[in-house]
C-alpha positions in Angstrom: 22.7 -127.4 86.6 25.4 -128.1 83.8 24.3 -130.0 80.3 26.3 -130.2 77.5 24.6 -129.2 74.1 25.5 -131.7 71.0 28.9 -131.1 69.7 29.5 -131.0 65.7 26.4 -130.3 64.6 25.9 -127.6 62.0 22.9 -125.8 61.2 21.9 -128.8 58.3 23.1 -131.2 60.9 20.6 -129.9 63.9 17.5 -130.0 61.3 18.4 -133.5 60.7 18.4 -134.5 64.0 15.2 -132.9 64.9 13.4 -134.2 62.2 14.6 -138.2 63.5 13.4 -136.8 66.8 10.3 -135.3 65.4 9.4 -138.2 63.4 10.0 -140.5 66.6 7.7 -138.7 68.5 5.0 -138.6 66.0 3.9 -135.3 66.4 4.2 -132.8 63.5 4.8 -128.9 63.8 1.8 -127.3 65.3 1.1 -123.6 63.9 -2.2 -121.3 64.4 -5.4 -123.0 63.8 -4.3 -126.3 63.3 -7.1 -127.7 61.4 -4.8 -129.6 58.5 -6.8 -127.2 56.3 -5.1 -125.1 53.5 -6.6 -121.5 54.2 -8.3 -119.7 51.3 -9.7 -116.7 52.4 -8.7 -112.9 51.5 -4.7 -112.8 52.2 -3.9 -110.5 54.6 -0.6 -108.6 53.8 2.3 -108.6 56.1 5.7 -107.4 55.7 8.9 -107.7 56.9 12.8 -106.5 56.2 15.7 -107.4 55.9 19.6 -107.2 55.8 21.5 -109.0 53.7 25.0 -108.3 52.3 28.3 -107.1 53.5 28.6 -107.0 56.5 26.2 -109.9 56.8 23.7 -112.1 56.3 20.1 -111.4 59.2 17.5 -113.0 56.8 17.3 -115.9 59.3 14.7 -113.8 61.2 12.6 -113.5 58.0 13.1 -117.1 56.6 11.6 -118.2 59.9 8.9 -116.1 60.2 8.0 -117.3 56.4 8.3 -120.8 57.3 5.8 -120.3 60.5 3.3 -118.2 58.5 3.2 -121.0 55.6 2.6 -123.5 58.5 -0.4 -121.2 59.9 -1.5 -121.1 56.0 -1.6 -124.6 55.9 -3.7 -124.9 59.3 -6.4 -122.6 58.7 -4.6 -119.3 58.4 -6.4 -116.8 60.5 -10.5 -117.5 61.0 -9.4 -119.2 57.5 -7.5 -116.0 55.5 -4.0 -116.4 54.3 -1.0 -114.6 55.6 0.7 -113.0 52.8 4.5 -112.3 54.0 5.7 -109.4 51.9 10.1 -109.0 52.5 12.2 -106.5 51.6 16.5 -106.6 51.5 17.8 -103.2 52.6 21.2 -104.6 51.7 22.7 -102.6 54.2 21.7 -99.1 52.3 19.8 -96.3 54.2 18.4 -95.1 51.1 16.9 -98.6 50.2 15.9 -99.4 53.8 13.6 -96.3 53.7 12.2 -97.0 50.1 11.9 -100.6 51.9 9.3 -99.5 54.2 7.5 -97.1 52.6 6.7 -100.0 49.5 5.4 -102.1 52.5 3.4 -99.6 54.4 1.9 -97.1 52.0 2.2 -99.2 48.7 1.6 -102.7 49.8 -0.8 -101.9 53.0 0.8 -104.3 55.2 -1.5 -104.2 58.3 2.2 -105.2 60.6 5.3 -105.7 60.2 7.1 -108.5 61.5 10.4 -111.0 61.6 12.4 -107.3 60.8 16.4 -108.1 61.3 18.8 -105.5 59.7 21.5 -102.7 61.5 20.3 -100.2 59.3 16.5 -100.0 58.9 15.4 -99.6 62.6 17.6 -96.5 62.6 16.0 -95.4 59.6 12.6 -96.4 59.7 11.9 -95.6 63.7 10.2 -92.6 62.8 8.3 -94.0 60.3 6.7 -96.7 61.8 5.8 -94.2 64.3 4.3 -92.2 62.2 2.4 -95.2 60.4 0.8 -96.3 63.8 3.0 -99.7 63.1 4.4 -101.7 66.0 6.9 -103.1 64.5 7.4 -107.0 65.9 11.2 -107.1 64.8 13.7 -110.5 65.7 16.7 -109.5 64.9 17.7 -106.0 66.3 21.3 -104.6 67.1 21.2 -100.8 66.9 19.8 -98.6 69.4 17.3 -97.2 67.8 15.6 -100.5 67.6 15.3 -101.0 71.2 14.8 -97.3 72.8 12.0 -96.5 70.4 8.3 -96.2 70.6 7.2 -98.1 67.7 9.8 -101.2 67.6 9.6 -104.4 70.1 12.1 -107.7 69.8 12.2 -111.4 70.6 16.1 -110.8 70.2 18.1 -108.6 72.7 20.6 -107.3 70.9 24.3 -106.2 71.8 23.9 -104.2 75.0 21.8 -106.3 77.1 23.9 -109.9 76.0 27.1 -107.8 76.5 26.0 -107.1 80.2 24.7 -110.5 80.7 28.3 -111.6 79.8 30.1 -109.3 81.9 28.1 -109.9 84.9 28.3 -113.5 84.6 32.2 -112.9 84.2 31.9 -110.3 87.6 29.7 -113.0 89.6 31.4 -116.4 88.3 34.8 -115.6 87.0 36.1 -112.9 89.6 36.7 -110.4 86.6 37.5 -106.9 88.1 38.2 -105.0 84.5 36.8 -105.8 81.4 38.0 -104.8 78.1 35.3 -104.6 75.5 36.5 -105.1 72.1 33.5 -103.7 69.5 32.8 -101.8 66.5 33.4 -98.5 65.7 29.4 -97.9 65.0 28.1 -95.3 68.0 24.7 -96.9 67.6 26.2 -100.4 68.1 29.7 -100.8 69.6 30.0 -97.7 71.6 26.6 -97.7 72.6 26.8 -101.5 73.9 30.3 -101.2 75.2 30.0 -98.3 77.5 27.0 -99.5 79.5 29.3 -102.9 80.2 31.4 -99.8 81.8 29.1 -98.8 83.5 27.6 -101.7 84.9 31.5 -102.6 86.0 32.0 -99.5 87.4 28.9 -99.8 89.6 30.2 -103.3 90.9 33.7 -101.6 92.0 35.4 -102.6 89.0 36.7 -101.2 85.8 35.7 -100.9 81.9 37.7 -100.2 78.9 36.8 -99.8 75.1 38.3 -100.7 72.5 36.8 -100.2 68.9 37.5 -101.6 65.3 36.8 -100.0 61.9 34.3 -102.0 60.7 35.4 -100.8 57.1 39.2 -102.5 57.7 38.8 -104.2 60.8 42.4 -104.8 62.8 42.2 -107.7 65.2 45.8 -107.7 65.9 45.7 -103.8 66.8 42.8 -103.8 68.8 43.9 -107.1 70.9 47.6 -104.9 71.6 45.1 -102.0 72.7 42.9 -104.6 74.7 46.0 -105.7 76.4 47.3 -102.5 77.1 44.4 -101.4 79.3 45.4 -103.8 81.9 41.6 -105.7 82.1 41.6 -108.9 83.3 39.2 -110.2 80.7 38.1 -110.0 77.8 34.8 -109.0 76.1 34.5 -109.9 72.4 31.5 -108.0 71.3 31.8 -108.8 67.6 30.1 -110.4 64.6 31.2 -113.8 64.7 33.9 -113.7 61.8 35.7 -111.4 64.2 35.3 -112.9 67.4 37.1 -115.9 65.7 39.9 -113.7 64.2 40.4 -112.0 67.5 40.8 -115.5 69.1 43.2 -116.8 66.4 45.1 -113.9 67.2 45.4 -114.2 70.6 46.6 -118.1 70.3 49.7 -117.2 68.3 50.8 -114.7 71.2 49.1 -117.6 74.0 46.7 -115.4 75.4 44.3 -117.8 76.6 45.3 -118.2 80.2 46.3 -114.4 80.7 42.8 -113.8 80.6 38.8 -114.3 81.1 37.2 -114.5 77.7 33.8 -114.1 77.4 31.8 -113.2 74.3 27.7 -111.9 73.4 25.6 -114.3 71.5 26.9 -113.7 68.2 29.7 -116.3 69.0 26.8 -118.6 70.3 27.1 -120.8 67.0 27.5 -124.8 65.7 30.3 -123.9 63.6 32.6 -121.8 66.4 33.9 -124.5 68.1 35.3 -126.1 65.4 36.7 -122.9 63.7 38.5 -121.9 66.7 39.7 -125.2 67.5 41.4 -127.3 70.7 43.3 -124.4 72.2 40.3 -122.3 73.2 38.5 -125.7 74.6 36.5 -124.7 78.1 38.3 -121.1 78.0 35.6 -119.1 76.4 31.8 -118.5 77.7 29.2 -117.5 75.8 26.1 -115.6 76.3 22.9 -117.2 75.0 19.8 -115.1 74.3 17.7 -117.4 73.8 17.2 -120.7 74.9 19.9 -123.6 73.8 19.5 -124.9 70.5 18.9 -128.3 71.5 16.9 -127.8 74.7 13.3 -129.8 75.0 10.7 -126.9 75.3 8.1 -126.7 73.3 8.7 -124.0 71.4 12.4 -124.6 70.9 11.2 -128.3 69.1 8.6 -126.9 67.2 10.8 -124.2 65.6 12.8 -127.3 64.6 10.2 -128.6 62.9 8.6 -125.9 61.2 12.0 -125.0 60.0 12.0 -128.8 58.7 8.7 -128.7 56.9 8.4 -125.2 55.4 12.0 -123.8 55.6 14.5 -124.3 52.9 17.4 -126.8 54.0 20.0 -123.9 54.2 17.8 -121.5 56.2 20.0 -121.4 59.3 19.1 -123.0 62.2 20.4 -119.9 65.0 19.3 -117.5 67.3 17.8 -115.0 65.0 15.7 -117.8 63.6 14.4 -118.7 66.7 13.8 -115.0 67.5 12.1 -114.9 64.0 9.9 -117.8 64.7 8.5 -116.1 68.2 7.6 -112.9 67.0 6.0 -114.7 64.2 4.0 -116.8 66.4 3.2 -114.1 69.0 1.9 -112.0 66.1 -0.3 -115.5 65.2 -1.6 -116.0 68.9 -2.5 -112.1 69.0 -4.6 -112.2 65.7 -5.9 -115.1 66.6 -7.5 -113.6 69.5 -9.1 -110.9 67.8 -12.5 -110.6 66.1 -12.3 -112.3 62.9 -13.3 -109.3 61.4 -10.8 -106.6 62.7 -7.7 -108.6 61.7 -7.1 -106.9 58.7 -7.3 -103.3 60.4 -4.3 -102.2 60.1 -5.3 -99.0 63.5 -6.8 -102.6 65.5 -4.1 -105.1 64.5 -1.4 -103.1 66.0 -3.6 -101.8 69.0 -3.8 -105.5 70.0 0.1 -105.8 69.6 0.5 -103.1 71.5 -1.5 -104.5 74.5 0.6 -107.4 74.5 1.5 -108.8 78.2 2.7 -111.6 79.7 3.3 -114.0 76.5 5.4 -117.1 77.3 7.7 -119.5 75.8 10.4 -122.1 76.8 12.4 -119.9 74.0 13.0 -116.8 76.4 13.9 -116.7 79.7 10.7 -114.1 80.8 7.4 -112.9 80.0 7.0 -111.1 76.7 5.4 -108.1 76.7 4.5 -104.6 74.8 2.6 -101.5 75.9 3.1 -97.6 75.2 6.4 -96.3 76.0 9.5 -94.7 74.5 11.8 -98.0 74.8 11.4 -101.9 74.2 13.3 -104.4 75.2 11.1 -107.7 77.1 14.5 -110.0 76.7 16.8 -108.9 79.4 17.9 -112.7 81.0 19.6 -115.3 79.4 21.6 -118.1 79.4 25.5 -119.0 80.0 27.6 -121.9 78.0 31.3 -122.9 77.7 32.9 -123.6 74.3 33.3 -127.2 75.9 34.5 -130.3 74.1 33.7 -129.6 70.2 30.4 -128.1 71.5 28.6 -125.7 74.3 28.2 -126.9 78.3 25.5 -124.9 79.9 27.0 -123.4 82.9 24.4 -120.9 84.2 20.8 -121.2 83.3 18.1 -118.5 83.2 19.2 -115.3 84.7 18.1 -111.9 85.3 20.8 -109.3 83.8 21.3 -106.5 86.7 21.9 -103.4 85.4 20.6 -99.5 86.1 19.8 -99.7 82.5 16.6 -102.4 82.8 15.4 -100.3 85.8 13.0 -98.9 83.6 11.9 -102.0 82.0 11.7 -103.5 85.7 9.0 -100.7 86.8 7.0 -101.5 84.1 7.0 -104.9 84.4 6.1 -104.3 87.5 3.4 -102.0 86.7 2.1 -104.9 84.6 2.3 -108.1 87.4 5.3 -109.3 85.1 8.1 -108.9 88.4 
């Protein structure tokens, strides 16, 4: 079933619209408790980190976990305590994303962390939330680190799994037989995300090429000649936004867009991309959505809307790492919720409960959401389709499994759980 998302909106724009709809339906955000009540009680210390400077901006996980935990606070809390969300900027620096945690856990005695979105701190602090007994309820995770480690679990799914869900979409809908995947040069990131679009390629009888930028001094133009030069049939922009666009603007001056598929991750699903790349690329470019469309009538999806309205700043984005940032916020909510009144600020009993999370659902993600012990995470692994159609996105392939030996894994224990 095709629908076409609102064109020309931008993140401002969406928040403006929800909150006419919001107001027309006459129902107000709905967080925790929600007893109306301002809670009063003994905070209980959360934390959370963050990313934010060059090469970009992932505090949209964080502002929307803050804006769902001030919601709970002004429901009841939890049993009537506070949740006091402690955040940390890593600004991109090892050093400061380990300093980061250790402030949170050993100074600050968070009992969890949640809402975490940064490259650099699930590399770095993997081991340490380990170590700390912390299962770490991130939103906004790109590394590998972040998703192939005991102690870390998304709402988000990061490069590899949207890549594949792109490149299988292209293999199923498109007819692509070769697919050039243009990333960074990060092997954690790009390399690690690129070569398992290979593989899945490879195990479909077709071909997979990579091609990788410096992220220091990034050459569009060189890497779209090398992209060319492999012979692929389509092309796989696994890159921040900024690039993705530059890439594309490259490829119109030489007229590329009908030599080739283009197909991108999630990064380039975003209000402003239409727009910046403009008329020529109009219904040439899909896009992989990890989470549900923006404007989609789920439950969730509108009440992120409208907690983002009512305890958010107006320039908090409105994007996918929000939404992840709102989920893991509100699974985190639902699971403490659920617990003895007593035990939720345990720090050994808070996370044991996170840990036995299974079969959590929202209109937001396409299936269950789960935890449990094991040396990988990664419970969003299906996703969405859209078109870069007529100043906006078309939907043109809902919900769908991403098939790939890499989830086999994740598909026994799902199975192991009743989730498959």
């Amino acid at each position: 079933m095709k629908h076409l998302i609102l064109a020309g909106l931008t993140a401002v724009g969406l928040a403006g619209l929800s909150a006419t709809n919001a107001a027309a339906d006459g129902h107000a955000a709905k967080c925790g408790m929600g007893t109306g009540v301002q809670a009063t009680g003994e905070p209980i210390k959360v934390g959370g980190i963050h990313g934010n400077a060059a090469p970009g901006d992932f505090s949209s996980s964080t502002d929307a976990a803050a804006a769902y935990f001030s919601c709970v606070n002004a429901n009841g809390g939890i049993h009537g305590r506070p949740i006091e969300y402690l955040v940390e900027n890593d600004q991109w620096n090892p050093e400061l994303a380990g300093q980061a945690a250790l402030k949170l856990l050993v100074d600050e005695k968070v009992v969890a962390m949640v809402g975490n979105g940064s490259f650099l701190e699930m590399a770095v602090n993997a081991g340490t939330y380990a170590e700390q007994g912390i299962m770490t309820m991130a939103s906004a995770c790109a590394v590998s680190e972040c998703f192939e480690s005991s102690n870390i679990v998304s709402t988000n799914q990061g490069p590899l799994a949207s890549n594949i869900g792109a490149a299988q979409f292209a293999q199923e809908e498109l007819g692509s037989k070769s697919v050039a995947c243009i990333g960074l040069a990060i092997p954690n990131v790009g390399t690690w995300s690129c070569d398992q679009v290979t593989k899945l390629m490879e195990s479909r009888g077709g071909a997979g090429h990579s091609i990788f930028l410096n992220p220091a001094a990034p050459d569009v133009n060189s890497a779209l000649l090398e992209a060319v030069a492999t012979g692929a049939d389509t092309m796989l922009l696994n890159l921040p936004a900024g690039l993705g666009i530059a890439v594309l603007k490259a490829a119109e001056e030489q007229d590329l867009r009908d030599a080739y598929k283009w197909i991108a991750p999630t990064p380039l699903y975003d209000l402003s991309v239409p727009e910046a790349i403009g008329k020529y690329w109009d219904g040439a470019v899909y896009v992989n959505a990890e989470l549900a469309p923006f404007t989609d009538g789920g439950a969730d999806n509108k009440n992120w809307i409208k907690v983002m309205d009512s305890y958010a700043k107006a320039d908090d984005p409105r994007d996918s790492f929000s939404q992840s940032g709102y989920l893991s916020a509100r699974f985190f909510v639902d699971t403490l919720l659920a617990m003895d009144a007593a035990d939720v600020g345990d720090r050994t009993k808070v996370n044991a409960a996170i840990t036995a999370i299974s079969g959590y659902k929202s209109d937001l993600l396409c299936g269950p959401y789960y935890v449990g012990k094991a040396d990988f995470h990664m419970p969003n692994h299906a996703g969405h389709m859209v078109l870069i159609k007529d100043g906006g996105f078309e939907v043109v392939r809902d919900c769908y499994d991403y098939d790939s030996a890499y989830f086999k894994p994740h598909f026994a224990i799902e199975k192991e759980l009743g989730l498959r």
